[in-house]
C-alpha positions in Angstrom: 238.3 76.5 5.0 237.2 73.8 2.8 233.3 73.0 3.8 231.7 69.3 3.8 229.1 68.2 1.0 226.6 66.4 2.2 224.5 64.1 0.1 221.1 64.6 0.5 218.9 61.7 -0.6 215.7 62.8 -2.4 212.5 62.0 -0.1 210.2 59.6 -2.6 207.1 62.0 -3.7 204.5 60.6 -1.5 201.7 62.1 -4.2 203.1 59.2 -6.3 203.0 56.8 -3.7 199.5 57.4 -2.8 198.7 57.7 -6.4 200.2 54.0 -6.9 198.2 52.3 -3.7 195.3 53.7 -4.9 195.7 52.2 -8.6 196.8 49.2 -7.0 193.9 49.0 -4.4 191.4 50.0 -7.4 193.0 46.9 -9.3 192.8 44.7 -6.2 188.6 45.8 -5.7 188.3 45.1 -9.1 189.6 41.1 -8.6 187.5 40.8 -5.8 184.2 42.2 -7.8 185.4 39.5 -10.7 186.0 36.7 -8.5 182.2 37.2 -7.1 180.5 37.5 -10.0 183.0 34.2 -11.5 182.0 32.1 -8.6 178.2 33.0 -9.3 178.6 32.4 -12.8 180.7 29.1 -12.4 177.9 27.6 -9.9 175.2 28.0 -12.6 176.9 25.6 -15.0 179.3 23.5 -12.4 176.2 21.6 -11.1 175.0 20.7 -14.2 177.8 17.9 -14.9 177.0 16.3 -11.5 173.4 15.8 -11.6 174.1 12.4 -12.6 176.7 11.3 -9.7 173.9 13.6 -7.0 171.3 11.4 -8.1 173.3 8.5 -7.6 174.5 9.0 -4.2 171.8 11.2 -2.9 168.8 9.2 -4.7 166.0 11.3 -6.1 164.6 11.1 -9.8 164.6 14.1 -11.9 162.0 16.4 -9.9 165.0 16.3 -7.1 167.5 17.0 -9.3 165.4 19.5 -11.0 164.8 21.2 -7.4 169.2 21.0 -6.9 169.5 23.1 -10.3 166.3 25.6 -9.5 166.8 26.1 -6.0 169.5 28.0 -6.4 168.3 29.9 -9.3 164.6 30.7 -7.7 166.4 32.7 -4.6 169.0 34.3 -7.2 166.4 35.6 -9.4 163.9 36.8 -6.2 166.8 38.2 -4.2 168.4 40.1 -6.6 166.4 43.6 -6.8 166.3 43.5 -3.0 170.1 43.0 -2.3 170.7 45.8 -4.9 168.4 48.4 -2.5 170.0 46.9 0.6 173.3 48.0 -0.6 172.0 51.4 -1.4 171.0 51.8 2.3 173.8 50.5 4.5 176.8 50.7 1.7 177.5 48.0 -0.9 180.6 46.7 0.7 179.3 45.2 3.5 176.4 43.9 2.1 178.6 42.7 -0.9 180.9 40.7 2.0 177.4 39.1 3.8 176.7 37.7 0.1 180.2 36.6 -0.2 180.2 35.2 3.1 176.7 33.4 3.1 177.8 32.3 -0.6 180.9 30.3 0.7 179.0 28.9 4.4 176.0 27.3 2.0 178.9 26.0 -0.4 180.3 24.0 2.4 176.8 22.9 2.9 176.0 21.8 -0.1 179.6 20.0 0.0 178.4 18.4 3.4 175.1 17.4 2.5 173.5 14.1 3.2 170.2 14.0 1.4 168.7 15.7 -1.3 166.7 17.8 1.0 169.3 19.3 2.6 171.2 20.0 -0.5 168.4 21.9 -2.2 168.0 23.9 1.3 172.0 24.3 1.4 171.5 25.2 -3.0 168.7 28.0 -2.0 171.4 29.9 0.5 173.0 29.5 -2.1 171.4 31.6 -4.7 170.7 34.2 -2.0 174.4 35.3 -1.6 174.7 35.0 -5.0 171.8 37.3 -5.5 173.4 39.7 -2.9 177.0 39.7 -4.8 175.8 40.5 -8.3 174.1 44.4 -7.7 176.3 44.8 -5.3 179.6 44.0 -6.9 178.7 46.3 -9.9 178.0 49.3 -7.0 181.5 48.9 -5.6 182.9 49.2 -9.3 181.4 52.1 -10.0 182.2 53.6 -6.9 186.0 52.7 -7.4 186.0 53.9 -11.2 184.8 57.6 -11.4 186.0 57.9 -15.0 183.7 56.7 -17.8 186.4 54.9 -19.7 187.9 53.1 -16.9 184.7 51.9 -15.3 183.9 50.8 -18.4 187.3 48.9 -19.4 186.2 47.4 -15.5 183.3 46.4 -16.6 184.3 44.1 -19.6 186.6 42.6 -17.6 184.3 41.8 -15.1 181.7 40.5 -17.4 184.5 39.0 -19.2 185.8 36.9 -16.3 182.1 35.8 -15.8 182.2 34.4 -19.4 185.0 32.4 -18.5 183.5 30.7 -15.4 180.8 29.6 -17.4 182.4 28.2 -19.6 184.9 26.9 -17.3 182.6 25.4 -15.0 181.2 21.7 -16.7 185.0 21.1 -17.2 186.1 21.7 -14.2 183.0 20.0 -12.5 183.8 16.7 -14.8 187.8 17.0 -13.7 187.0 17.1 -10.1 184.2 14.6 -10.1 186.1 12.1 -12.0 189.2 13.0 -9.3 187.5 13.7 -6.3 183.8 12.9 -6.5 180.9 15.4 -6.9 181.4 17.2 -2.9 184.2 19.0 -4.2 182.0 21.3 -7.0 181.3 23.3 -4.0 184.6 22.5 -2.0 186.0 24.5 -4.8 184.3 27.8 -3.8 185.8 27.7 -0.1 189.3 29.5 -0.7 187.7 31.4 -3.6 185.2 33.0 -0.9 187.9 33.7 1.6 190.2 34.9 -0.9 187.4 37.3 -2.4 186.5 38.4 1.0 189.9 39.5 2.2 190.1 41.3 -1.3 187.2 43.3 -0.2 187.7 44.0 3.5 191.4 45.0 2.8 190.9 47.4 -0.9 187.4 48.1 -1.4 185.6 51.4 -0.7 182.7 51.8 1.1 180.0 53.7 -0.9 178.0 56.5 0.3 174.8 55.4 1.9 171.3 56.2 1.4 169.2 55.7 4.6 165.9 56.9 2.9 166.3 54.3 0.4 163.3 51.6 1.2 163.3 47.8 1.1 159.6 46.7 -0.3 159.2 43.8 1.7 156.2 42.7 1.4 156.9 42.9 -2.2 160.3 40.9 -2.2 157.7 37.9 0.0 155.2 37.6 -2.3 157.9 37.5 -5.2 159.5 34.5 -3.8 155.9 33.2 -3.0 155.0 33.6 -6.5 158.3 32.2 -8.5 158.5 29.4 -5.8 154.7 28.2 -6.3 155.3 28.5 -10.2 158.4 26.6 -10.1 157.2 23.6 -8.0 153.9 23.3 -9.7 155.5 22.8 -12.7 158.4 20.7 -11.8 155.7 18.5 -9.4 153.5 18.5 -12.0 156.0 16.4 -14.1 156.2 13.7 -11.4 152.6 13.6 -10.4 150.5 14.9 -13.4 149.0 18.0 -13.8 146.2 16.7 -12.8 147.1 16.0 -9.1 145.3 18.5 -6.3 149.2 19.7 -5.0 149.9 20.9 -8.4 146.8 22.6 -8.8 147.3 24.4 -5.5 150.4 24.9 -7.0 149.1 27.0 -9.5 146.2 28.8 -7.8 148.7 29.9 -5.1 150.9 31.9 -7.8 147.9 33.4 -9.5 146.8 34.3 -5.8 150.7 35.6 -5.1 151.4 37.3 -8.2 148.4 39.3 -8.1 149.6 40.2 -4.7 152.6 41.5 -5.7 151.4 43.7 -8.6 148.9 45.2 -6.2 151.8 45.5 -3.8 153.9 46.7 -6.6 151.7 49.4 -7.8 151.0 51.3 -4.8 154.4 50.7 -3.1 155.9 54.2 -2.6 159.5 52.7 -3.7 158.8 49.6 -5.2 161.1 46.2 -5.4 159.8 46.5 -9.0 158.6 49.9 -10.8 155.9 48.4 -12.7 156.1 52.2 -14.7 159.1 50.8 -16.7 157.3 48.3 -18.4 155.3 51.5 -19.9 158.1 51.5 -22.1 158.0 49.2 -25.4 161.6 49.1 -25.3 162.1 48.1 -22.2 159.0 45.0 -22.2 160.1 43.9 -25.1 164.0 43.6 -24.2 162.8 42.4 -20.6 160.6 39.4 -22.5 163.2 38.5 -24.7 165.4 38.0 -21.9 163.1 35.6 -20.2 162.4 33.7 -23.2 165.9 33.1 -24.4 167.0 32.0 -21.0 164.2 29.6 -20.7 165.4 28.4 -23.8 168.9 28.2 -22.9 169.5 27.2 -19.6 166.6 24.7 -20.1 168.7 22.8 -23.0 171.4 22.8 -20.6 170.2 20.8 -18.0 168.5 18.4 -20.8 171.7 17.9 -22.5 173.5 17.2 -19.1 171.3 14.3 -18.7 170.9 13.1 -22.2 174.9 12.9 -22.5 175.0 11.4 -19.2 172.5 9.2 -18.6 171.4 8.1 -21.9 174.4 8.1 -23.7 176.7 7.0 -20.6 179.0 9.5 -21.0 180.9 10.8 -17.8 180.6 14.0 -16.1 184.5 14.9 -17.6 183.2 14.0 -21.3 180.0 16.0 -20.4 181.6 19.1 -19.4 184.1 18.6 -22.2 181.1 18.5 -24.4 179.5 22.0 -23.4 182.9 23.6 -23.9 181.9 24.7 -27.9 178.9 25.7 -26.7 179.5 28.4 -23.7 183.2 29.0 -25.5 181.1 30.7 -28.1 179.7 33.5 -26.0 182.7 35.3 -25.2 184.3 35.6 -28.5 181.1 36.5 -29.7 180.1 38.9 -27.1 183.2 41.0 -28.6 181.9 41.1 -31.7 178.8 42.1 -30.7 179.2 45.4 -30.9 180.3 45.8 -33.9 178.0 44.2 -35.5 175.4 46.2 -33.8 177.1 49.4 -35.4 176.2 48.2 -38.9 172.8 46.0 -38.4 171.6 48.1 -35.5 170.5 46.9 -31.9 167.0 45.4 -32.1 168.2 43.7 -35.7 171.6 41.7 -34.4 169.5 41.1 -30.7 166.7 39.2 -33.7 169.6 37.6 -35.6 171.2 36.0 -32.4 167.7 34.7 -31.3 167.1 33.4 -34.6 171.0 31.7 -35.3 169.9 30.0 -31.6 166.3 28.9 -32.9 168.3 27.4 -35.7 170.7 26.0 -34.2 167.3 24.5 -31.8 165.8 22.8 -35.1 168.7 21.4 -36.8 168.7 19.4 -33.3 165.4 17.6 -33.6 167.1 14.2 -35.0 168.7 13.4 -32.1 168.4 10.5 -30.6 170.0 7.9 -28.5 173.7 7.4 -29.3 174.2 10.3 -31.8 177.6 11.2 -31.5 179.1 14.2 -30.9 180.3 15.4 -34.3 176.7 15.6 -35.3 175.6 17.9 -32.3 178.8 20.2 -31.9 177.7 22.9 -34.8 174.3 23.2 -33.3 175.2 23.7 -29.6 177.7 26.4 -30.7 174.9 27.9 -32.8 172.9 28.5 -29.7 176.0 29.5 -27.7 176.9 31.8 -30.6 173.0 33.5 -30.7 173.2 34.1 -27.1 176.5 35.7 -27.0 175.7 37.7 -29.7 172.2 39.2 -28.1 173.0 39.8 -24.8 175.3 42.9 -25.0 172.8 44.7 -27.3 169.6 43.5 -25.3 171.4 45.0 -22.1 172.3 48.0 -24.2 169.0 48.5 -25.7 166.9 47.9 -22.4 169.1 50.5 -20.6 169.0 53.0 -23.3 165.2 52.9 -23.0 165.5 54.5 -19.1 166.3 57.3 -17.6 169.9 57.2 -16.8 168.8 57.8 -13.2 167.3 54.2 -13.2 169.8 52.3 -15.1 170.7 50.6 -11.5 167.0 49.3 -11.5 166.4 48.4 -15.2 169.4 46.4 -14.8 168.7 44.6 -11.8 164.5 44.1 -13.5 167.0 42.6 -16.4 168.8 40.2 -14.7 165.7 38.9 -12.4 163.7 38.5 -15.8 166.5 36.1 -16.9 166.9 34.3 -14.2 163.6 33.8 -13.8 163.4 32.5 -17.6 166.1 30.0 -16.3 163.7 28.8 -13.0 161.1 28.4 -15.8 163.0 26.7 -18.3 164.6 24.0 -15.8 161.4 23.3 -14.5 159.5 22.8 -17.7 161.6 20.6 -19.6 162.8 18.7 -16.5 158.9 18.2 -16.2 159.1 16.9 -20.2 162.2 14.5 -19.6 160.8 12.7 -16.5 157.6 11.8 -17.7 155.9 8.2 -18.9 156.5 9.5 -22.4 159.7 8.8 -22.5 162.9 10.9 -22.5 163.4 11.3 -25.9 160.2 12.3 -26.8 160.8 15.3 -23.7 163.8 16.3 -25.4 162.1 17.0 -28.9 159.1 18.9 -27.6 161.9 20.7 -25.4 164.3 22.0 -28.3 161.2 23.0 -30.7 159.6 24.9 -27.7 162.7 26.7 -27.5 162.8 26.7 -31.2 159.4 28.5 -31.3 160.1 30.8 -27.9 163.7 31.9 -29.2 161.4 33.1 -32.8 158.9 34.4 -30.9 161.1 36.6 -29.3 163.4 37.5 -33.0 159.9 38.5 -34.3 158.8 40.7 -31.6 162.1 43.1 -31.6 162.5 42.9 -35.4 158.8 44.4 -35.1 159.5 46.9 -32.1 162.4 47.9 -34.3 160.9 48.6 -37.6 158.0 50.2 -35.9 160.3 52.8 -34.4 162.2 53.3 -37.5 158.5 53.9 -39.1 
């Protein structure tokens, strides 16, 4: 009796199957985390290249435009430390989606807007979502990436993709205002904000949450108080002279709301801000330098948007074109970083970067109307270069100087510091360019106060350094 073979087909291993989706839905969080940290990123250099055609159509002198560029970057720099616990109580993915959401809604509102008033509004909403989807995005990293290795291959690409918004953004800001007109710099973020959002809701994990974990609001109230008062007193203050009773009051009510939120701070039983961390030399010192190099930095920025645009005449394309050398320099040079931080040490490359910058800063000063290019290219990509090379060891450095167990708060007290440098530094030189004086004469006092704050800050680490080696 001759019997029948049958064929049996192999069943696939459903270990490997599961093991595949859950690489693949890993790799999908990750986009998502990367594509909300980009469109953050992109938005802080995007507007720059249309604050020309804003002023045009929207009217407004430089305080207006000043308030379109800080706006966003007051509520971003406020937000931040309280998104980061909000997260941490009711799970990082859905707060991450809110941000992501609220990001896109004031994008279209911005896009829509018919009056400078509005936009700032529309810009402030803004930098909220954008202060939720920062913290938040790095939360749902690290709970998708247990290993060390991989969260921290994650990481660079996360960062890395940031770098490339940046740098990205005054190009494609000039393309689409020279194609489209200046609306569609916020257009742009619609499908990006849907995209990232389906990302999220279909691959990313919810974290664990932590109910017990507070939200210091009274402390996250008087914050925005303070950096809001600061901000407008100084930006007003250009427009109407420091002189004038609002920008007075201006002043009084920070000192009045900053000393409200260190007494807040202080006896808070979980603080917005642990005021214990600044106990550690380290971590002031790292923290300052942060807020001085961004004042510096993002403060030139929005001068040299102008300068190129309205008093050379260049247009927004040829603008963003121009900052390309600039913010292309802080990627390559961010790899290298570490490297050079092996041989020179930490604190010592940090100084060098903040000096090469402060250079770069003083071979500036003989600009003037006209200058071309060729003689401002190797100074802009010395200041790009010096900031690429002192963020990764500043971040490294001011993290190493806490308890592992608050790395998540140092690093959120990091990036409000330099976001609050940039509030400071838009505000203050915007107040120098729009005065009587003259533009020109803002400029130079701009690029050798950065000069002096970028050496100010090399000095003080080289110190801290060689003090600790001592």
């Amino acid at each position: 009796m001759q019997t029948i073979g049958l064929r049996v087909r192999p069943r696939p291993d459903m270990s490997q199957r599961s093991a595949a989706q859950a690489r693949l839905a890993t790799s999908l969080t990750l986009a998502a985390m990367s594509l909300g940290y980009g469109v953050v990123q992109l938005d802080v250099t995007i507007v720059n290249t249309a604050l020309s055609a804003i002023g045009d159509s929207l009217g407004g002198g430089v305080a207006e435009l000043q308030w379109v560029v800080s706006a966003y970057t007051i509520a971003f720099a406020a937000f931040i430390l309280t998104a980061g616990a909000l997260g941490d109580r009711i799970g990082a993915r859905r707060v991450f989606m809110a941000g992501f959401a609220i990001f896109t809604a004031a994008s279209l509102a911005c896009g829509l807007a018919g009056s400078s008033l509005t936009l700032i509004v529309a810009r402030a909403v803004q930098g909220l979502g954008a202060a939720v989807l920062v913290p938040n995005s790095l939360a749902l990293l690290s709970h998708a990436y247990g290993d060390d290795k991989a969260r921290g291959r994650a990481v660079g690409i996360w960062a890395a993709g940031a770098s490339v918004a940046l740098t990205a953004g005054p190009v494609v800001g000039g393309s689409l205002i020279a194609l489209v007109g200046w609306r569609w710099i916020f257009f742009v973020n619609l499908p990006i904000g849907l995209f990232g959002l389906w990302l999220t809701w279909r691959f990313a994990a919810e974290t664990p949450r932590s109910p017990q974990r507070e939200l210091d609001l009274p402390g996250q109230i008087t914050a925005v108080a303070a950096l809001g008062c600061l901000a407008g007193a100084i930006i007003e203050g250009g427009a109407l002279g420091l002189s004038h009773p609002w920008v007075i009051a201006g002043f009084a009510a920070f000192v009045v709301f900053a000393v409200l939120f260190v007494v807040r701070e202080r006896h808070a039983r979980q603080p917005m801000l642990p005021l214990t961390l600044f106990g550690q030399r380290m971590f002031s010192v790292t923290a300052m330098t942060g807020l001085l190099v961004n004042i510096a930095f993002y403060g030139l920025i929005f001068v040299f948007s102008l300068y190129f645009q309205r008093i050379n005449g260049w247009s927004p394309f040829a603008t963003g074109l121009a900052f390309v050398p600039m913010l292309g320099a802080v990627l390559p040079v961010n790899l290298m970083a570490a490297r050079i931080s092996e041989r020179l040490g930490a604190l010592q490359t940090i100084a060098l970067g903040a000096a090469i910058a402060a250079l770069g800063c003083l071979t500036l000063l003989p600009i003037a109307p006209g200058t071309g290019y060729g003689a401002l290219a190797l100074q802009l990509v010395a200041l790009g270069g010096g900031l690429g090379l002192l963020v990764p060891p500043l971040t490294s450095a001011l993290l190493g100087s806490v308890e592992k167990s608050r790395s998540g708060v140092a690093a959120g007290v990091l990036n409000s510091t330099r976001q609050t440098g940039s509030v400071l530094g838009v505000a203050l030189f915007g107040s120098l360019i729009g005065r009587a004086s003259g533009f020109m004469t803002g400029m130079h006092a701009a690029l050798l106060i950065s000069a002096a704050l970028l050496l100010a800050a090399a000095a003080a680490v080289w110190w801290t350094g060689a003090r600790a080696a001592r």
